[in-house]
C-alpha positions as CSV (number, residue, x, y, z in Angstrom):
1,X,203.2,113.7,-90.1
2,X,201.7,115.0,-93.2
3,X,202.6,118.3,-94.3
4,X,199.1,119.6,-94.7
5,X,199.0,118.9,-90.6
6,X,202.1,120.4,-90.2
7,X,200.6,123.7,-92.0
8,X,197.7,123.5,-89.8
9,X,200.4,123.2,-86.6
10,X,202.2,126.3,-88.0
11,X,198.5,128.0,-88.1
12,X,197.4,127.0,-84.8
13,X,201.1,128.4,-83.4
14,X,200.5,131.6,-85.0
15,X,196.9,132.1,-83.9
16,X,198.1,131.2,-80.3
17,X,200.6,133.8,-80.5
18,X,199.0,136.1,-81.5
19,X,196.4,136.0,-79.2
20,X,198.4,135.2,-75.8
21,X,201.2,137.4,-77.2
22,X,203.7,134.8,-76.1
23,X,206.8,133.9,-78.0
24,X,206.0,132.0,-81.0
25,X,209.0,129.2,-79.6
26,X,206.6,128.8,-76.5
27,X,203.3,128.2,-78.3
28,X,204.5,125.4,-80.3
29,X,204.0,121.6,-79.5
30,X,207.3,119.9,-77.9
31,X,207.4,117.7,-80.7
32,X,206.4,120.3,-83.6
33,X,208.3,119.3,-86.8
34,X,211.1,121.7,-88.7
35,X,208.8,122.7,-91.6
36,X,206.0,123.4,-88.7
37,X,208.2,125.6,-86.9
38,X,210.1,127.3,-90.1
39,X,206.7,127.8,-91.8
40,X,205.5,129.4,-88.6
41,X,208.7,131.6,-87.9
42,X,208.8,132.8,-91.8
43,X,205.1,133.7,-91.6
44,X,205.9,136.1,-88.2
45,X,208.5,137.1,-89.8
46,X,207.0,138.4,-93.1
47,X,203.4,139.5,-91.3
48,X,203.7,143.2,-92.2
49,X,204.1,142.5,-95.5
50,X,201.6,139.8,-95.7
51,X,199.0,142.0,-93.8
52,X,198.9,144.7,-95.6
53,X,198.5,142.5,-98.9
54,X,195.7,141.0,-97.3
55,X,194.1,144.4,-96.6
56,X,194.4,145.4,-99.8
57,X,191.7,142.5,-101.2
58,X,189.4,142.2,-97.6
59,X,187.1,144.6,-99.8
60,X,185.3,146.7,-96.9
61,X,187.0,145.1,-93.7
62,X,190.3,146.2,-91.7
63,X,192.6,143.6,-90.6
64,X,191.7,144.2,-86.7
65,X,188.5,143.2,-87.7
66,X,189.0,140.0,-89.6
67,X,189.1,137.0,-87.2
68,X,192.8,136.0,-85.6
69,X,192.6,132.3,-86.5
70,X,191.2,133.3,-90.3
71,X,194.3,136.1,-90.4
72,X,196.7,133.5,-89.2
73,X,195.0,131.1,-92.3
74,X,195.6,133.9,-94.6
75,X,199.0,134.9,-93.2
76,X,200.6,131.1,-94.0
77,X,199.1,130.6,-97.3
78,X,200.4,134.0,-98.9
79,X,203.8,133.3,-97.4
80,X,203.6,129.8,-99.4
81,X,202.1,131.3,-102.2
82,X,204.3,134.4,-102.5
83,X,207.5,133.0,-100.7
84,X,207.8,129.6,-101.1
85,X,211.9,129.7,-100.9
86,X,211.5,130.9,-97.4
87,X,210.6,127.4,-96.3
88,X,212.6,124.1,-97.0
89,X,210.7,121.6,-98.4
90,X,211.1,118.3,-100.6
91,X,209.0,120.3,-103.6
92,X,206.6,123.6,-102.6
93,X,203.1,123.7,-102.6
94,X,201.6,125.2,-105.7
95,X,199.8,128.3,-105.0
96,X,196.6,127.1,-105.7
97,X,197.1,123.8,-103.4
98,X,198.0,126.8,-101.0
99,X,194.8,128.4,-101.4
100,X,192.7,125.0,-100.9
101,X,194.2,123.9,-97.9
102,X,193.7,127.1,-96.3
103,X,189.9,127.0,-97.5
104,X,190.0,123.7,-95.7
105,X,191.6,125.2,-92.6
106,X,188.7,127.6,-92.3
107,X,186.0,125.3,-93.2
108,X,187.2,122.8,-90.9
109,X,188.0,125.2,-87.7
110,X,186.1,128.6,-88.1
111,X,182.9,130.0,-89.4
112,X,180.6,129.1,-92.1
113,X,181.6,132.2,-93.9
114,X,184.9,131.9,-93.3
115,X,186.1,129.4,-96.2
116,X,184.4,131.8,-98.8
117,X,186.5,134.9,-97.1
118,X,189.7,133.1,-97.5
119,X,189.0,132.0,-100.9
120,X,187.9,135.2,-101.8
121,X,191.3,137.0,-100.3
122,X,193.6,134.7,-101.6
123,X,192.4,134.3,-105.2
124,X,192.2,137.9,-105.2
125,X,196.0,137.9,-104.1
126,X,197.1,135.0,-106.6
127,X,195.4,137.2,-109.6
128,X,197.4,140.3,-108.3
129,X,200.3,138.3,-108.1
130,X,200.1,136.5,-111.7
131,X,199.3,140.0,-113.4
132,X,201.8,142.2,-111.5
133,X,204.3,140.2,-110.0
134,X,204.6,139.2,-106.0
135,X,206.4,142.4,-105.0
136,X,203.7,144.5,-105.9
């Protein structure tokens, strides 16, 4: 499996949790892959963080209020982007590769305004990071 589907796995687990509240273990498919499932776990792990970074750029909108799949979009590319030791893989996914799968996440499952929100959040967050470092 590719690892932009495996991304998108990790996404849909997320989303699924957090909208059935389940354990993330149960919402995966039986035969999710290790970077699906470490991916997933390192994004639930690190949502607090991750939330309230993505708060700080949604310009006018609360994080209740932004949509659970587009948070859960948001949530795995910012771990990528700002954590990528916290998942094994052959060689990480450069920040900006991040940012356009996510953008193609969104454009290909939610909204029409959706890809332009994620862009907008993330290259807000990738600018913050470059000019202030990632644990700012």
């Amino acid at each position: 499996m590719r690892r932009s589907d495996q991304r998108r796995a990790a996404v849909f687990a997320l989303y699924q949790h957090d909208l059935t509240g389940r354990p993330l273990d149960d919402v995966f498919e039986r035969d999710a892959a290790v970077f699906t499932r470490a991916l997933a776990h390192a994004t639930s792990d690190n949502a607090p963080e991750l939330d309230a970074r993505i708060e700080r750029h949604a310009k006018g909108w609360t994080l209740d209020r932004i949509a659970p799949l587009e948070k859960a979009i948001l949530r795995t590319a910012l771990l990528e982007m700002l954590h990528p030791d916290l998942v094994e893989a052959d060689q990480p996914i450069p920040a900006e590769g991040a940012i356009d799968e996510a953008v193609e996440t969104a454009k290909a499952f939610c909204g029409p305004d959706a890809p332009g929100f994620v862009n907008g959040i993330l290259g807000a967050a990738l600018t913050d990071v470059r000019k202030n470092g990632a644990d700012d």
